[in-house]
N, C-alpha and C positions, 0 to 999 in steps of 0.2 A: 692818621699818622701823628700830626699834633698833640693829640690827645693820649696815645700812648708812651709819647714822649715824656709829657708832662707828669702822667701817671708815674713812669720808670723813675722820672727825675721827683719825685715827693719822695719815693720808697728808697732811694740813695740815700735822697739827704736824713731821712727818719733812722736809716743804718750810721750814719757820722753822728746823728747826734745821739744815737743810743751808744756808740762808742763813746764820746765825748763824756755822755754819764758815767760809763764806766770807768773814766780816766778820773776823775775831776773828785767822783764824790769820795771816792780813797784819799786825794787830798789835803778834802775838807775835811772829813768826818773820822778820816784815818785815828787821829788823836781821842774822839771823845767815844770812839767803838773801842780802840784798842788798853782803853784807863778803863772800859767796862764801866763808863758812865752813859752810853747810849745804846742802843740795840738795832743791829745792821737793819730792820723794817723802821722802824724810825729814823735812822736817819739819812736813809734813801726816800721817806715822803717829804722832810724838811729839805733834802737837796732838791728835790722838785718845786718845793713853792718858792725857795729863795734863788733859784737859779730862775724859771720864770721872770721872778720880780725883776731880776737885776737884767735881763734880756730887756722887759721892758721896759727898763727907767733909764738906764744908761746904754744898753745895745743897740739903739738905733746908727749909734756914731760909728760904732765897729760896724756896721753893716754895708751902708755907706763906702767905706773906705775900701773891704771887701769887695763890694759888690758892683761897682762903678769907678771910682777913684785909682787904684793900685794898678789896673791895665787900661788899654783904653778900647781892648778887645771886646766886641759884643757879644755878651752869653748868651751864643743861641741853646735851645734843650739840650742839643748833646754836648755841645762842651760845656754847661754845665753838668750833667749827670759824667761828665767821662772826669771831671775836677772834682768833684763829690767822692766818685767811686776812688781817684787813689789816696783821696784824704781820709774816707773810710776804711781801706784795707788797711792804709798803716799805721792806724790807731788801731786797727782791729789785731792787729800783730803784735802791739803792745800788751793789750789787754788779756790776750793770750797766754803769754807768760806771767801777767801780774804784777806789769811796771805801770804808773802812770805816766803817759807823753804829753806834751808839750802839746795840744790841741790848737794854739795860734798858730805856734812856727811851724806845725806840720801844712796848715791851712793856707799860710803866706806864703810854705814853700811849694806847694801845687800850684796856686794861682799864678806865681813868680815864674813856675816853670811854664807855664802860659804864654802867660808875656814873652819871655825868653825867644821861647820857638817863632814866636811872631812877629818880634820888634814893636810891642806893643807895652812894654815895662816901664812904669811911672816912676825915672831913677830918683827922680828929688824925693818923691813919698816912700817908696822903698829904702833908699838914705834915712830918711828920718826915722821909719820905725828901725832899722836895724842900729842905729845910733842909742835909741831909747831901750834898745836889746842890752846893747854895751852899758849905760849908765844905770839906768834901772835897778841892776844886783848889786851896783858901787852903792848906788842911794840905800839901797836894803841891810848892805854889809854896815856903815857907817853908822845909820841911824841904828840899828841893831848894837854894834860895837859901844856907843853911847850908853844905850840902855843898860848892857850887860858890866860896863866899868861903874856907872854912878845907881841905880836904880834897882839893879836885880836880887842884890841881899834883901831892901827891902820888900820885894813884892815876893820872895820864895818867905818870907815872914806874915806880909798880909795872906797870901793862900796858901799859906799851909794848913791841907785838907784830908782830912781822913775821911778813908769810906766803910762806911759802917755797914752794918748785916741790914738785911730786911728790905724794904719799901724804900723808896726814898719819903715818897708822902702816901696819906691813909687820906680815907676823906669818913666823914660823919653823914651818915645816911637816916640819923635819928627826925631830921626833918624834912618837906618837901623836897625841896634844893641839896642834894649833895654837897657839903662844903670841906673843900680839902684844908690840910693841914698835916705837920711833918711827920713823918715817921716814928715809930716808936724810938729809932734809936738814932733821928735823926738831931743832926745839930743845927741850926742856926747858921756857923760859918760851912757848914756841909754845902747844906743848901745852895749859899748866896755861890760857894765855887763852883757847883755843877749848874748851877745858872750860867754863870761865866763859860764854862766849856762849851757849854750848846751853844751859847749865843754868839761864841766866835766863830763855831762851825757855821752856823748861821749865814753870817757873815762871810765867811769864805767862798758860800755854795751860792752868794748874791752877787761875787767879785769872779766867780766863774761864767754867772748869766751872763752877766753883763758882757764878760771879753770872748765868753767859745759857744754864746747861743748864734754870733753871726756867723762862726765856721761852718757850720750843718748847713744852714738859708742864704748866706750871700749871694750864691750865682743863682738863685730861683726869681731875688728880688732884681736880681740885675739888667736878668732879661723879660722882666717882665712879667714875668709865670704865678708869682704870688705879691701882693699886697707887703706893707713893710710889718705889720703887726698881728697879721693872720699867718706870716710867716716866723714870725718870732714865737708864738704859741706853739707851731708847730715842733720850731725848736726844742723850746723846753718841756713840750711832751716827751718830746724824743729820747731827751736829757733822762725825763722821770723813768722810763721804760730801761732805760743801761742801770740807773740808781737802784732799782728793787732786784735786777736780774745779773748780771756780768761784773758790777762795781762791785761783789760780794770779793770777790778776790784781791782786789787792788785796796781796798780795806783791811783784807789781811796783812797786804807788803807792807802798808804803811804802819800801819795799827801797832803789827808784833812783828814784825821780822827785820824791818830796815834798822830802828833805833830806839832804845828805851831813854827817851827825849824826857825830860821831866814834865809837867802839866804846866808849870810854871812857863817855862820854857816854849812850849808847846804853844800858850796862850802867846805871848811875847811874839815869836815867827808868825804865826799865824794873822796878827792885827796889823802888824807891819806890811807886810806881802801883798794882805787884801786891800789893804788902804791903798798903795802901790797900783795896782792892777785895777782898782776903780778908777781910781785918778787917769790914767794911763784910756782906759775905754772911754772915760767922756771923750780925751781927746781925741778920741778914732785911733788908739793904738792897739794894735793886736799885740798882746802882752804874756809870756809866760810864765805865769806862777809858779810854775815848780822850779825852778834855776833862781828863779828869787826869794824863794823861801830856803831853796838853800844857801845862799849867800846869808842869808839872816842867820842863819842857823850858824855858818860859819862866824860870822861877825860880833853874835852874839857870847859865844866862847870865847871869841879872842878879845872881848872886852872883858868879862868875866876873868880871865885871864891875867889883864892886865893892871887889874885889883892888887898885885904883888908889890908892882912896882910905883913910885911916885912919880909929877912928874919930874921933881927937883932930881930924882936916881936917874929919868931919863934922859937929860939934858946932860948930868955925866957920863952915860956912856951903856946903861946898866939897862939893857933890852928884857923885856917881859918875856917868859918862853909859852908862848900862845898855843893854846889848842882848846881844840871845841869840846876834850872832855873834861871843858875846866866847868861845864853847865854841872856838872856833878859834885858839887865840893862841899864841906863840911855845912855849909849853910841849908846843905838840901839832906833832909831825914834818908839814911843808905834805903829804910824802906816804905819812903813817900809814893805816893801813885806816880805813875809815869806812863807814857803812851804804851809800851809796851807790855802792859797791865798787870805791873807791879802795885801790890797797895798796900797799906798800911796806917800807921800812928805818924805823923810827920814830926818831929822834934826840932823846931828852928834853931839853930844856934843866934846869940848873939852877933852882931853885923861887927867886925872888925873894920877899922879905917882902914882906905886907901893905902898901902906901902906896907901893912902891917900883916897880911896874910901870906901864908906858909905855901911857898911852891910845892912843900909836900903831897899838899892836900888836894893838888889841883893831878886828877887821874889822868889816865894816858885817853886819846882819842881812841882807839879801842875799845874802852869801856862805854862809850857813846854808841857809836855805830858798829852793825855787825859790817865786815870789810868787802864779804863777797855780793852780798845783796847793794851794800851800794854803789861798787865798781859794775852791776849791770845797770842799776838807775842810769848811771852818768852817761854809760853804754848807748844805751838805746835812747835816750834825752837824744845825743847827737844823730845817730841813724837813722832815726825813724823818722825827721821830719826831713833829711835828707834823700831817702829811699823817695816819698812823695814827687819830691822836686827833681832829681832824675829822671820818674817815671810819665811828670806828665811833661817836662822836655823832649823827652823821646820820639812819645806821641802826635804828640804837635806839630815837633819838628819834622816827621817823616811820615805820616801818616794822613792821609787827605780827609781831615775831617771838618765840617764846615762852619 
């Protein structure tokens, strides 16, 4: 009986982390699939080894916290495969339709509901991640906001990136060794910026190991059942198997449907968010990337934004009129690449001072985001980690399971 337990409980938690792939690598890779700088089999193999990586160098701490810490409840097999199973179905519910969720606070809210039913909830560690739920998107919006008011003219000038026909790189096959080298049409800045986009996908898919590889294995290590790093492997296998199969969708939402985000832009949310969410996993925080990258997203416009105004016009009285389709403005080529896999010739304009550019220029949020695809993001962000937490309060609560 043990042993088929154990069994049941491996082939749960391989279904949460295959969902977890398919939540996560939309995310990440959403931007450099949907600029058609990467190709959905590549960047479900790179979501695999950087999600791995980031499980094992920093996920030990989220596991932990998962796994032992946040209840004081003992995971016997079935509760964890019955905590597995509703963290699975309602990621799997997400992925369904083609939203990514929120893979921490679905995970925190199952275990939570654990707790709950049992009087076994760690309110001071529970307080604190949900405290770092609250400040986390202020920290993201802020430091975002900074960027976007002093920094972002120039950096839509350093990459502005065209993409050009053909290859990116050729390689010389004239001698033993293959040796690559660019494209026939490629450029020099072409190059260094689709380096850039992979490597912050990269980077994102190392900021997912690290925080949603313990969602899948917590309750397996907690009671016992698996090893902390034979468990974390399995994770991120798990992770690779949603990446190549189910995330082909959620790479769509994010890619081309949610927002035609600029690359610039795209790069900026994305370094912010991850740096965010590592920081966050060393210190055993189960952390949700997607609510923080849109906060970035949000903050980043409303700095961008606030380029109109000085602060001398602020101090009179003279409010910036903020919106996140200010990321669109004269400084960015109408048809520069964009996540939404617009491309083109990008033509920088000249960086206007502070107080000196035209609220003209600055478009409606409208032209950022399409309005219906992101009022079900926000939608199911909320529900779906709450359905979780219901579900295994229910359980627990009324159900004799041991």
């Amino acid at each position: 009986m043990v042993e088929v337990l154990f069994a049941l409980g491996v082939l749960v938690a391989i279904f949460v982390g295959f969902n977890i792939g398919g939540s996560s690598t939309g995310v990440a890779f959403g931007p450099a699939v949907g600029s058609n700088t990467l190709s959905k089999l590549s960047a479900a193999a790179l979501m695999t080894i950087f999600a791995m990586a980031g499980g094992l160098i920093v996920g030990p701490a989220v596991v932990e916290s998962l796994g032992s810490d946040l209840v004081a409840t003992q995971f016997s097999p079935l509760i964890s495969i019955v905590v597995l199973f509703f963290i699975g179905v309602a990621l799997f519910l997400s992925n369904v339709v083609g939203v990514p969720a929120s893979t921490s606070m679905t995970a925190v809210g199952a275990i939570a509901g654990l707790g709950l039913a049992r009087g076994t909830l760690n309110a001071a560690l529970m307080l604190e991640i949900v405290s770092w739920w609250l400040v986390s998107p202020i920290i993201a919006f802020w430091v975002s906001g900074v960027i976007g008011r002093y920094f972002y003219p120039t950096l839509v000038e350093w990459f502005a990136v065209s993409q050009s026909e053909g290859a990116l790189l050729d390689f010389d096959r004239s001698g033993s060794i293959p040796r690559p080298g660019l494209g026939e049409n490629t450029t020099q800045r072409e190059f260094v910026g689709t380096v850039v986009v992979i490597g912050i996908g990269c980077y994102m898919g190392f900021s997912a190991g690290a925080s949603n590889v313990a969602n899948a294995v917590a309750p397996l290590v907690g009671n016992g059942s698996l090893e902390l790093y034979p468990a974390i492997l399995l994770g991120g296998g798990a992770i690779g198997l949603g990446a190549f199969t189910i995330a082909r969708r959620t790479m769509d939402t994010v890619g081309n449907d949610l927002t035609d985000l600029p690359l610039v832009a795209a790069i900026v949310v994305a370094a912010v968010a991850s740096t965010i969410v590592t920081f966050l996993s060393a210190l055993g925080i189960p952390a949700s990337f997607v609510i923080i990258a849109t906060m970035s997203i949000v903050g980043l416009g409303w700095g961008r934004a606030t380029r109109t105004t000085s602060l001398s016009d602020t101090v009179q009285g003279e409010a910036p009129v903020a919106s996140v389709g200010a990321l669109t403005t004269d400084a960015d080529a109408a048809d520069a690449p964009t996540v939404g896999g617009k491309k083109g010739t990008p033509k920088p304009a000249e960086t206007e001072p502070i107080g000196e550019e035209s609220r003209e220029d600055i478009p409606s949020a409208s032209d950022l985001f399409e309005p219906g695809t992101t009022a079900r993001v926000i939608f199911l962000q909320n529900v779906v980690p709450s359905i979780a937490t219901l579900a295994a309060y229910l359980v627990f609560r009324f159900l004799p399971i041991a």
